[in-house]
N, CA and C atoms as a LAMMPS dump frame, in Angstrom:
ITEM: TIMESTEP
0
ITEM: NUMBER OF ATOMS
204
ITEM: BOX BOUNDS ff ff ff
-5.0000000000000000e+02 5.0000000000000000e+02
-5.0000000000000000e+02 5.0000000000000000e+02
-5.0000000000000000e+02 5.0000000000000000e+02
ITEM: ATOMS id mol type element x y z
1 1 1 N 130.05 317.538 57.861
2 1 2 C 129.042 316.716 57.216
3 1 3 C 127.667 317.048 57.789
4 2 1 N 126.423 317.198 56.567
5 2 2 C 125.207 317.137 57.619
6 2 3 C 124.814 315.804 57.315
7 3 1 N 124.212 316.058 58.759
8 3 2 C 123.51 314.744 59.462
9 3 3 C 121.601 315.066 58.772
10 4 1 N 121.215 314.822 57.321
11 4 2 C 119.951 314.767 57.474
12 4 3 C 119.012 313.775 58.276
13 5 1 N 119.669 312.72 58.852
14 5 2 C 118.847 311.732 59.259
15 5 3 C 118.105 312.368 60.373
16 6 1 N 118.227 313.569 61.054
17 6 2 C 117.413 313.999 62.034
18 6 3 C 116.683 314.884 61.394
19 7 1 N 116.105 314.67 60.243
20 7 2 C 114.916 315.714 59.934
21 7 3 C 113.725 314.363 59.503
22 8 1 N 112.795 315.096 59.469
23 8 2 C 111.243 314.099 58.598
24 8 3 C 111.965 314.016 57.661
25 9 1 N 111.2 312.619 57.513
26 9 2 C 111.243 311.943 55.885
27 9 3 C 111.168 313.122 54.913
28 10 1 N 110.147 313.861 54.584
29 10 2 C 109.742 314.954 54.045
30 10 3 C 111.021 315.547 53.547
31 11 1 N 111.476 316.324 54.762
32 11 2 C 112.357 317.243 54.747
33 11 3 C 113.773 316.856 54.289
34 12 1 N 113.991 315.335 54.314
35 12 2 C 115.092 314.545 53.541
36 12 3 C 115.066 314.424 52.227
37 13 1 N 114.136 314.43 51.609
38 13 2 C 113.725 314.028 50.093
39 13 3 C 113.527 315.553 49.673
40 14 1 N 113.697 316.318 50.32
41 14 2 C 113.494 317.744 49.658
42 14 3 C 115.074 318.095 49.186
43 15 1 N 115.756 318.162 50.509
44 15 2 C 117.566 318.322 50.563
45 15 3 C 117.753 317.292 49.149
46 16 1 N 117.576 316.146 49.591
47 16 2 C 118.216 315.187 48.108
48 16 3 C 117.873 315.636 47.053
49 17 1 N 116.437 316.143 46.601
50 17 2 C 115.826 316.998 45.412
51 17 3 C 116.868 318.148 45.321
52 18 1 N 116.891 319.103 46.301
53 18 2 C 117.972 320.262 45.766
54 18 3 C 118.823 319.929 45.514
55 19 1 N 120.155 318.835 46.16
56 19 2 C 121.122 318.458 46.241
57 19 3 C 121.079 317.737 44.751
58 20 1 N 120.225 317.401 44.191
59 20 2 C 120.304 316.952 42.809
60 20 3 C 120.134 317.829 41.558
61 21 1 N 119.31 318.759 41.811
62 21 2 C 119.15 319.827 41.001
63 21 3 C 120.633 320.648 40.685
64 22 1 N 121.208 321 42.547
65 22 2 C 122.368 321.387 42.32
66 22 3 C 123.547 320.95 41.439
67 23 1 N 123.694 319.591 41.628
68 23 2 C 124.348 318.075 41.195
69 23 3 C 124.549 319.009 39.133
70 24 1 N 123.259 318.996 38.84
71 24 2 C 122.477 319.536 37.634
72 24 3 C 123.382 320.226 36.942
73 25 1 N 122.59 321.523 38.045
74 25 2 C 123.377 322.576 37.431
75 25 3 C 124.931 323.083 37.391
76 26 1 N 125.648 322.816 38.531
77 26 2 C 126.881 322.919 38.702
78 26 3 C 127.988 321.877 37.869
79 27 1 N 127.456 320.86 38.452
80 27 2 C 128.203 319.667 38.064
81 27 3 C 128.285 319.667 36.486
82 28 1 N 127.274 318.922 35.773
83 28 2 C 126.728 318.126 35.319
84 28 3 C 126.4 319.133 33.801
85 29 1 N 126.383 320.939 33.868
86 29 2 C 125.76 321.459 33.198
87 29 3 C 126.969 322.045 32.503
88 30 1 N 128.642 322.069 33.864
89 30 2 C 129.958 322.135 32.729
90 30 3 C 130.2 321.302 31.772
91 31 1 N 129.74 320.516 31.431
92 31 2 C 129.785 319.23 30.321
93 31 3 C 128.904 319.548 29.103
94 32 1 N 128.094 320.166 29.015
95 32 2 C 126.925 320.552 28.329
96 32 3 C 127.779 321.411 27.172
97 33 1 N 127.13 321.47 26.048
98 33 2 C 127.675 322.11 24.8
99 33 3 C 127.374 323.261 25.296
100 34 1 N 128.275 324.888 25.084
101 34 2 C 127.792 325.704 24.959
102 34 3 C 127.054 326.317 23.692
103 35 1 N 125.718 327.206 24.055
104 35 2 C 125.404 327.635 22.483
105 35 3 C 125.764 328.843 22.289
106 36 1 N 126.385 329.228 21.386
107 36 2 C 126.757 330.401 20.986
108 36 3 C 125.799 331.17 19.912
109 37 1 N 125.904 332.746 20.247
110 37 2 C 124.935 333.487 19.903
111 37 3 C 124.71 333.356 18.422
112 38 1 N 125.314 332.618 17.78
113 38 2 C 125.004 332.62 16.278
114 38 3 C 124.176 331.629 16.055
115 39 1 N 123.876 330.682 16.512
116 39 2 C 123.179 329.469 16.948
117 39 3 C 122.463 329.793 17.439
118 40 1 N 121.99 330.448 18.405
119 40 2 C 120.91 331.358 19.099
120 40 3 C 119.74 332.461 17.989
121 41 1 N 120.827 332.926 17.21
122 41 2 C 120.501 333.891 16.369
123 41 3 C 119.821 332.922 14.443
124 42 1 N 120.62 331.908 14.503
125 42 2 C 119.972 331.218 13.542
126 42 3 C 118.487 330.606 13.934
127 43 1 N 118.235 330.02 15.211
128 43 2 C 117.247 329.324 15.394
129 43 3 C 115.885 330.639 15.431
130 44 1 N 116.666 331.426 16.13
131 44 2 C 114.929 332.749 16.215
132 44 3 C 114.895 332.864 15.151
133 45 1 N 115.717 332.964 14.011
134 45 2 C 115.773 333.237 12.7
135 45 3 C 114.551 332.573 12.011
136 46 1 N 114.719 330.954 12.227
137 46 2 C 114.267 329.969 11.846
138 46 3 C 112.759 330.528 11.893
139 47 1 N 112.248 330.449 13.521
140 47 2 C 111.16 330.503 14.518
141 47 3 C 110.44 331.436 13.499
142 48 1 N 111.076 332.677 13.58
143 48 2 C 109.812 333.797 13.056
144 48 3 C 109.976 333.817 11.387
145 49 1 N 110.838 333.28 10.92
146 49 2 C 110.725 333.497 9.477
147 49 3 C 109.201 333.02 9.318
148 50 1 N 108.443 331.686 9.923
149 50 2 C 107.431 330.864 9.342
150 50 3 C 105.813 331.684 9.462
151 51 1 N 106.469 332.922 10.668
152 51 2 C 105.41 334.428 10.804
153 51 3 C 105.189 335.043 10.173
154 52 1 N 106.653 335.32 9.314
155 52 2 C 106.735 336.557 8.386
156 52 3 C 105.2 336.624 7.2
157 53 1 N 104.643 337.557 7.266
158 53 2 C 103.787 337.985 6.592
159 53 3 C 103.704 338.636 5.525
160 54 1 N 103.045 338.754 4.678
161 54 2 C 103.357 340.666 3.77
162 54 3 C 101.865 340.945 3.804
163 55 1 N 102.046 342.244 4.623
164 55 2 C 101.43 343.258 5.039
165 55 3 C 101.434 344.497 3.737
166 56 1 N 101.824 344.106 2.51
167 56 2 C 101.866 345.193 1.75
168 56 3 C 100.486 345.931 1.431
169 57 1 N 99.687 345.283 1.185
170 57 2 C 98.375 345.851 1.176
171 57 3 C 97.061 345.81 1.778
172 58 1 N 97.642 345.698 3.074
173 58 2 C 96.433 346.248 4.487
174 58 3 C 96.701 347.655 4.415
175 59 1 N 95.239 347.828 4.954
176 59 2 C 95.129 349.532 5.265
177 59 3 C 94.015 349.31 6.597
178 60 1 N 94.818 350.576 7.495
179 60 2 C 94.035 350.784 8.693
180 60 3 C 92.402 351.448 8.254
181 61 1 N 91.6 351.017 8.768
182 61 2 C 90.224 352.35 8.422
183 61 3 C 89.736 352.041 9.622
184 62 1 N 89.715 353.341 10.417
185 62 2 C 89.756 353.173 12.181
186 62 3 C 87.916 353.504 12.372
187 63 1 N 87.79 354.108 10.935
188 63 2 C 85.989 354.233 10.996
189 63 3 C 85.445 352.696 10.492
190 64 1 N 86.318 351.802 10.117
191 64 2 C 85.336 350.681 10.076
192 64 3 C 85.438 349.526 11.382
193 65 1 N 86.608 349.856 11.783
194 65 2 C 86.738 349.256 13.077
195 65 3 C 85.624 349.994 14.48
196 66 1 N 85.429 350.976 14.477
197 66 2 C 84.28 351.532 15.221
198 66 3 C 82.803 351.341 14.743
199 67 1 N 82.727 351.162 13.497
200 67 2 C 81.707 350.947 12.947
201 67 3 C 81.149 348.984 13.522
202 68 1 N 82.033 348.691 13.749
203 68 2 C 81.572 347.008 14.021
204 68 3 C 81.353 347.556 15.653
């Protein structure tokens, strides 16, 4: 067992902070739904569809971009 009571206050509330984070992730995060890559793959889907652009009729003109 550790004995935190022989450290600063400080240094107690830090251990309990990790010790909870740990709690988190180990514990607490096997319970958690897993997401599977199709679910992963629908949501970016989602994300950039609302980007998608059409670019069909841009044209580069690298002399008017030097020109500004």
């Amino acid at each position: 067992m550790i004995d935190i009571h022989r450290l600063p206050q400080e240094a107690q509330d830090e251990l309990i902070d990790f010790y909870q984070f740990l709690l988190e992730r180990y514990v607490s995060g096997k319970r958690k739904r897993k997401v599977t890559s199709v679910d992963t793959d629908r949501e970016v889907n989602i994300f950039f569809d609302q980007y998608n652009i059409d670019l069909g009729g841009f044209t580069f003109n690298r002399d008017e971009l030097y020109a500004r």
